[in-house]
C-alpha positions as CSV (number, residue, x, y, z in Angstrom):
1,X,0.0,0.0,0.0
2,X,0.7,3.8,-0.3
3,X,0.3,4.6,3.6
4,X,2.8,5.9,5.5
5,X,2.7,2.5,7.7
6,X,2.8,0.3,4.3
7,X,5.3,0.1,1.2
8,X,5.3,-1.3,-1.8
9,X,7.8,-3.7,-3.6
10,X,10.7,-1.8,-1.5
11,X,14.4,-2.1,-3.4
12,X,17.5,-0.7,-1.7
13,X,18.1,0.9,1.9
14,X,20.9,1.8,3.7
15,X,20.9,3.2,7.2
16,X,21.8,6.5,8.6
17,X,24.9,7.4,11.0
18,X,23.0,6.8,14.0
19,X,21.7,3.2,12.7
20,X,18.3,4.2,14.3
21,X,16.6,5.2,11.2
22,X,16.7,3.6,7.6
23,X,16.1,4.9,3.9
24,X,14.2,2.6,1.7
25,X,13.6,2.9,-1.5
26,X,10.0,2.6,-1.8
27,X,9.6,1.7,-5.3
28,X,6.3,1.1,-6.7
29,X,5.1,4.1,-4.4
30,X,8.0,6.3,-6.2
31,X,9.3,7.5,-3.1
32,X,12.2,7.2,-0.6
33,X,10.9,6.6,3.0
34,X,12.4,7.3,6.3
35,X,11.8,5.0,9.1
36,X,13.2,5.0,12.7
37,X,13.6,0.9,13.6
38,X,10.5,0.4,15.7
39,X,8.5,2.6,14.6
40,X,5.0,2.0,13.3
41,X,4.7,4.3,10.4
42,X,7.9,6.3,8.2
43,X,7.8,9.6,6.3
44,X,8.4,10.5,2.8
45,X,11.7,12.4,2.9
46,X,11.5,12.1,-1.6
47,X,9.5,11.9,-4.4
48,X,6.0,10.4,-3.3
49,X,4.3,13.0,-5.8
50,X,3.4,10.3,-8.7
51,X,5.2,8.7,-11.5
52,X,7.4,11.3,-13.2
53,X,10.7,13.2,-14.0
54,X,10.1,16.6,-12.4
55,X,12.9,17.4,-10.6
56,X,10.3,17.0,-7.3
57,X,9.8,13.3,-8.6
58,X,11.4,10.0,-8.6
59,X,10.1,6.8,-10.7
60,X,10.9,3.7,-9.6
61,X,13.7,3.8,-7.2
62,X,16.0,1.1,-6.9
63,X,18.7,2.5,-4.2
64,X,19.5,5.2,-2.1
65,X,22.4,6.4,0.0
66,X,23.7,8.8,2.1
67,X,26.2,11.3,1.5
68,X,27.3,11.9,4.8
69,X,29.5,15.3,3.9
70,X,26.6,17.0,1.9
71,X,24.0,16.0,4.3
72,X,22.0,14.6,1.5
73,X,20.3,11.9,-0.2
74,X,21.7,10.2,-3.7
75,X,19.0,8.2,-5.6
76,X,19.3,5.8,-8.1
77,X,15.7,7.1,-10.5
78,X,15.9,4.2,-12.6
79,X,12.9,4.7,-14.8
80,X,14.4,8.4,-15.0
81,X,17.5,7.2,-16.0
82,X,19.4,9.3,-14.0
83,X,21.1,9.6,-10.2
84,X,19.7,12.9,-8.3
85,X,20.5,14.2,-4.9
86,X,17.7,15.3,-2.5
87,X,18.9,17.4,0.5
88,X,18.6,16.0,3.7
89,X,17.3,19.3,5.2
90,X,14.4,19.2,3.1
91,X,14.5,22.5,1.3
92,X,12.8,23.1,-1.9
93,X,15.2,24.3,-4.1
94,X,17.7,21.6,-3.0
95,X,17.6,19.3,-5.3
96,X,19.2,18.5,-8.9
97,X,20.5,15.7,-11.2
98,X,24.1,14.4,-10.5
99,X,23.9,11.4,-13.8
100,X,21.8,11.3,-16.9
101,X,21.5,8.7,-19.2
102,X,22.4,6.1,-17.3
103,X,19.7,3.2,-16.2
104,X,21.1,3.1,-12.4
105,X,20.4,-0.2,-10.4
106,X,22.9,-0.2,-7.6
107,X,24.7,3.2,-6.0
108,X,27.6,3.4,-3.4
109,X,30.0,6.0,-2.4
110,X,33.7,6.1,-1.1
111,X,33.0,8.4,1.6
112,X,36.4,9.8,2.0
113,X,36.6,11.7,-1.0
114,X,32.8,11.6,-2.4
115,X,33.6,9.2,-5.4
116,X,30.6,7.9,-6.7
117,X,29.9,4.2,-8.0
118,X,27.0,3.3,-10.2
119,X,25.9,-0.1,-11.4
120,X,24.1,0.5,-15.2
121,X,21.8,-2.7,-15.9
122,X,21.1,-1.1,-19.6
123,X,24.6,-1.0,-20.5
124,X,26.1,-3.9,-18.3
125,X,28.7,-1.7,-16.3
126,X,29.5,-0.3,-13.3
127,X,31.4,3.0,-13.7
128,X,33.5,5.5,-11.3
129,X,32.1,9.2,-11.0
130,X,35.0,11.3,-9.5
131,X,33.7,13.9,-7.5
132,X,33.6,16.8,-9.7
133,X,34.0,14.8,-12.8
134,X,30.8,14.9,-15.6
135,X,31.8,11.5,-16.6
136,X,32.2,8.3,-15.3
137,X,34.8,5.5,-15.9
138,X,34.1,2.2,-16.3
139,X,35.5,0.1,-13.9
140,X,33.5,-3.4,-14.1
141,X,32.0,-4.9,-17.6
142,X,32.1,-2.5,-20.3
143,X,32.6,-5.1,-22.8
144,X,29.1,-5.9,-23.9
145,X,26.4,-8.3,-22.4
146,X,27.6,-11.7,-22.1
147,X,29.1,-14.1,-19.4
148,X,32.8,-14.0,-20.3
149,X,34.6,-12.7,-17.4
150,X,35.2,-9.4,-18.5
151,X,31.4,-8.3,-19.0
152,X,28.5,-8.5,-17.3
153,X,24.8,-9.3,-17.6
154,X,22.8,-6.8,-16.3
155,X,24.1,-5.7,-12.7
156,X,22.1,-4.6,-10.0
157,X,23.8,-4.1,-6.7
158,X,27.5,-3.5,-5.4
159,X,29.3,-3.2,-2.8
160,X,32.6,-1.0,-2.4
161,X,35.5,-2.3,0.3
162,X,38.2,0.5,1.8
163,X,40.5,-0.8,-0.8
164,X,38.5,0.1,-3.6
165,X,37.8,-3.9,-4.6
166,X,34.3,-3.9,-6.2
167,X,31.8,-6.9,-5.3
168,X,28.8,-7.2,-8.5
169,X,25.7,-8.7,-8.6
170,X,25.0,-10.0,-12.0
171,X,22.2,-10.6,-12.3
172,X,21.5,-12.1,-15.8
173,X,24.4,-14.5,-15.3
174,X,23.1,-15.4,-11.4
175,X,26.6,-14.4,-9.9
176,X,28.8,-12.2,-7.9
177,X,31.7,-10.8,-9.4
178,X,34.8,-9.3,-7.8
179,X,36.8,-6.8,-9.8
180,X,39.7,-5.6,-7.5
181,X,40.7,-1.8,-8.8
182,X,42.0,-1.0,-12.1
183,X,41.1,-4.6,-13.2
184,X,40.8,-5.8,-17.0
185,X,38.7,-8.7,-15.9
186,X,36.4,-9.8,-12.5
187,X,36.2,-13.4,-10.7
188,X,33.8,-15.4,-9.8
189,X,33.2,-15.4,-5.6
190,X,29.5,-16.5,-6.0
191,X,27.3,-18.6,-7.9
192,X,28.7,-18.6,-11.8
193,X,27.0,-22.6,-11.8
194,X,23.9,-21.5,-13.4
195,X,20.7,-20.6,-12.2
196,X,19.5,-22.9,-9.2
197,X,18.7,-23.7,-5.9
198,X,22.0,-25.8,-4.9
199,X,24.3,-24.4,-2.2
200,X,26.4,-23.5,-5.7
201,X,24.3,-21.8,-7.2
202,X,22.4,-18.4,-6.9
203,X,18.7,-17.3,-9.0
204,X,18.9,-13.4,-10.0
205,X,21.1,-12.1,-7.1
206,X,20.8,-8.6,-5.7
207,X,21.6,-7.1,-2.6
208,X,25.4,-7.2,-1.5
209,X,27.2,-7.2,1.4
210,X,31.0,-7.9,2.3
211,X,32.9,-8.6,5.4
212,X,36.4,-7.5,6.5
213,X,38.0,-10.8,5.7
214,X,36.2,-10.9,2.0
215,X,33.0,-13.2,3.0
216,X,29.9,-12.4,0.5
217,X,26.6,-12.3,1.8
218,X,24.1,-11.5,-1.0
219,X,20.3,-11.7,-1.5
220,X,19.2,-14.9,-3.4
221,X,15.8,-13.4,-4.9
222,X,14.4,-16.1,-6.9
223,X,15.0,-18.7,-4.1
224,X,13.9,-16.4,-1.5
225,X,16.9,-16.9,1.1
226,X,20.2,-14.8,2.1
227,X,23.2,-16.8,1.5
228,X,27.1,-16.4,2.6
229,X,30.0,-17.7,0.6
230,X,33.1,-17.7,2.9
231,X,36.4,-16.4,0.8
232,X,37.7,-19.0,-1.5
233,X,34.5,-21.5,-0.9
234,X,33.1,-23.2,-3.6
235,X,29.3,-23.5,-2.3
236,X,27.3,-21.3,0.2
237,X,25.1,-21.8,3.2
238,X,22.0,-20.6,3.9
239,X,21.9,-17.6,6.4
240,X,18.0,-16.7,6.4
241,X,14.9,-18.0,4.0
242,X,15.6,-22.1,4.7
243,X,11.9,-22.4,4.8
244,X,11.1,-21.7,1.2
245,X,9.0,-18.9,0.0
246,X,6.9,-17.2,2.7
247,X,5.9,-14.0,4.9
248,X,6.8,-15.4,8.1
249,X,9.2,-14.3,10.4
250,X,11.7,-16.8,9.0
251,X,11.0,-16.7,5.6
252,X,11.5,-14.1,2.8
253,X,9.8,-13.3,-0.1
254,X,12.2,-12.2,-3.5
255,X,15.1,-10.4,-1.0
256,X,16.2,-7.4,-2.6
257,X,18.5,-5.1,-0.6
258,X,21.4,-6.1,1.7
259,X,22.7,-4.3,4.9
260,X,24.4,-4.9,8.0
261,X,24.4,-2.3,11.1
262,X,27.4,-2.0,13.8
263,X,26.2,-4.8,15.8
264,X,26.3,-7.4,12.5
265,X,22.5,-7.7,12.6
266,X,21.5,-8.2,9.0
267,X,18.4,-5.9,7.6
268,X,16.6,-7.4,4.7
269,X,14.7,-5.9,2.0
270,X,11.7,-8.4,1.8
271,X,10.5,-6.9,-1.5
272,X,6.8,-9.4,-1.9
273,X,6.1,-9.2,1.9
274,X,6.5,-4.8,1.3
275,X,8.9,-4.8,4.4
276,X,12.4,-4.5,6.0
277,X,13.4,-7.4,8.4
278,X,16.1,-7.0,10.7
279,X,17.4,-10.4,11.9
280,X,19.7,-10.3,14.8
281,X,22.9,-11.7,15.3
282,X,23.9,-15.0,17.0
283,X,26.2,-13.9,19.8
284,X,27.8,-17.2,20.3
């Protein structure tokens, strides 16, 4: 639903410095919501004025982030085909477009410096914006759609590590890529067996996420689990969603996006239930 206690077919989220609130990309209401963990009910901090491209609109979101030195929002507008920034303080006149022509899935940004990296499902890359820069280089795929392991096949979420080493979803292929920087070519760290179900494979991944020690946790859509491939492994195990399809508290329904907080508690994206689950660590 469209109320600000419902959402519909939520994407991407990432949570804010305090980890007490979360941004989701509420994409079938075409509007980025803000929710403090608990509450009952969010509020609409962009878009939510229709389906459009005014610069007061987004269609379709698929991600959003924070850029922490700005104080702002940056928005992956899919059906736009562009990247905008909403100010956090909510003025008016605060907003513009940061990339054009670019069919955005997946967004992340080296904080340091304000570099910005953009998966493109349309053009099977993910390319480097350098703050400042008006264009991007390409940094992953590039090469065409196909499976060869310098391309990609339709990308839709990344992650970014402090050394610049670039984790892909590719989706069209059903699995992760790793391009360390200034690679030629990526490698397969997940899936790359085909689409299945086995503890090898991986159906249309999206959401990312990456440890310190290079573990990949990613979001399994079309078998409705979260799974982690240790470094080096050659099959997975199931971390949530063992009890196939469903909207109970242990199952998931087509995971989307990825996060972890501080405290290693995993948030899911549970994009058919239209909700956000937080499962909590195991301390042992």
């Amino acid at each position: 639903g469209n109320q600000l206690n419902q959402l519909s077919h939520p994407y991407g989220m990432c949570l804010d410095d305090s980890q007490q609130f979360v941004y989701i990309s509420d994409c079938w209401n075409n509007r980025i919501m803000k929710w403090k963990i608990g509450a009952n009910d969010g509020q609409i901090i962009a878009g939510g004025k229709g389906d459009g491209n005014r610069i007061d609109q987004v269609s379709y979101p698929t991600d959003v982030i924070v850029d922490r030195k700005m104080k702002s929002l940056i928005i992956s507008d899919r059906k736009n085909h562009r990247v905008v920034r909403w100010s956090l303080d909510n003025k008016q006149d605060d907003k513009q477009i940061v990339i054009s022509n670019c069919v955005c899935w997946g967004l992340k940004m080296n904080n340091d410096n304000g570099d910005l990296f953009v998966s493109d499902f349309r053009k099977h890359e993910v390319k480097k914006w350098r703050k400042g820069e008006k264009d991007g280089v390409v940094i992953a795929g590039g090469n065409g759609q196909g499976n060869q392991l310098n391309q990609l096949n339709c990308p839709t979420y990344i992650f970014i590590d402090r050394n610049e080493t670039l984790y892909v979803s590719d989706w069209g292929n059903h699995r992760v890529m790793k391009w360390d920087k200034d690679a030629q070519e990526g490698i397969v760290v997940a899936g790359g067996q085909g689409q299945g179900s086995t503890l090898k494979q991986l159906s249309n991944p999206q959401g990312l996420a990456v440890n310190e020690v290079g573990d990949v946790y990613v979001a399994d859509y079309g078998n409705h689990r979260i799974m982690c491939w240790l470094s080096g492994a050659k099959e997975s195990r199931v971390i949530v969603g063992e009890n196939n399809e469903g909207k109970e508290s242990n199952q998931l329904n087509g995971p989307m996006g990825l996060s972890f907080d501080r405290q290693r508690n995993l948030f899911v994206v549970d994009n058919g239930n239209h909700r956000i689950q937080r499962f909590d660590v195991e301390k042992s």
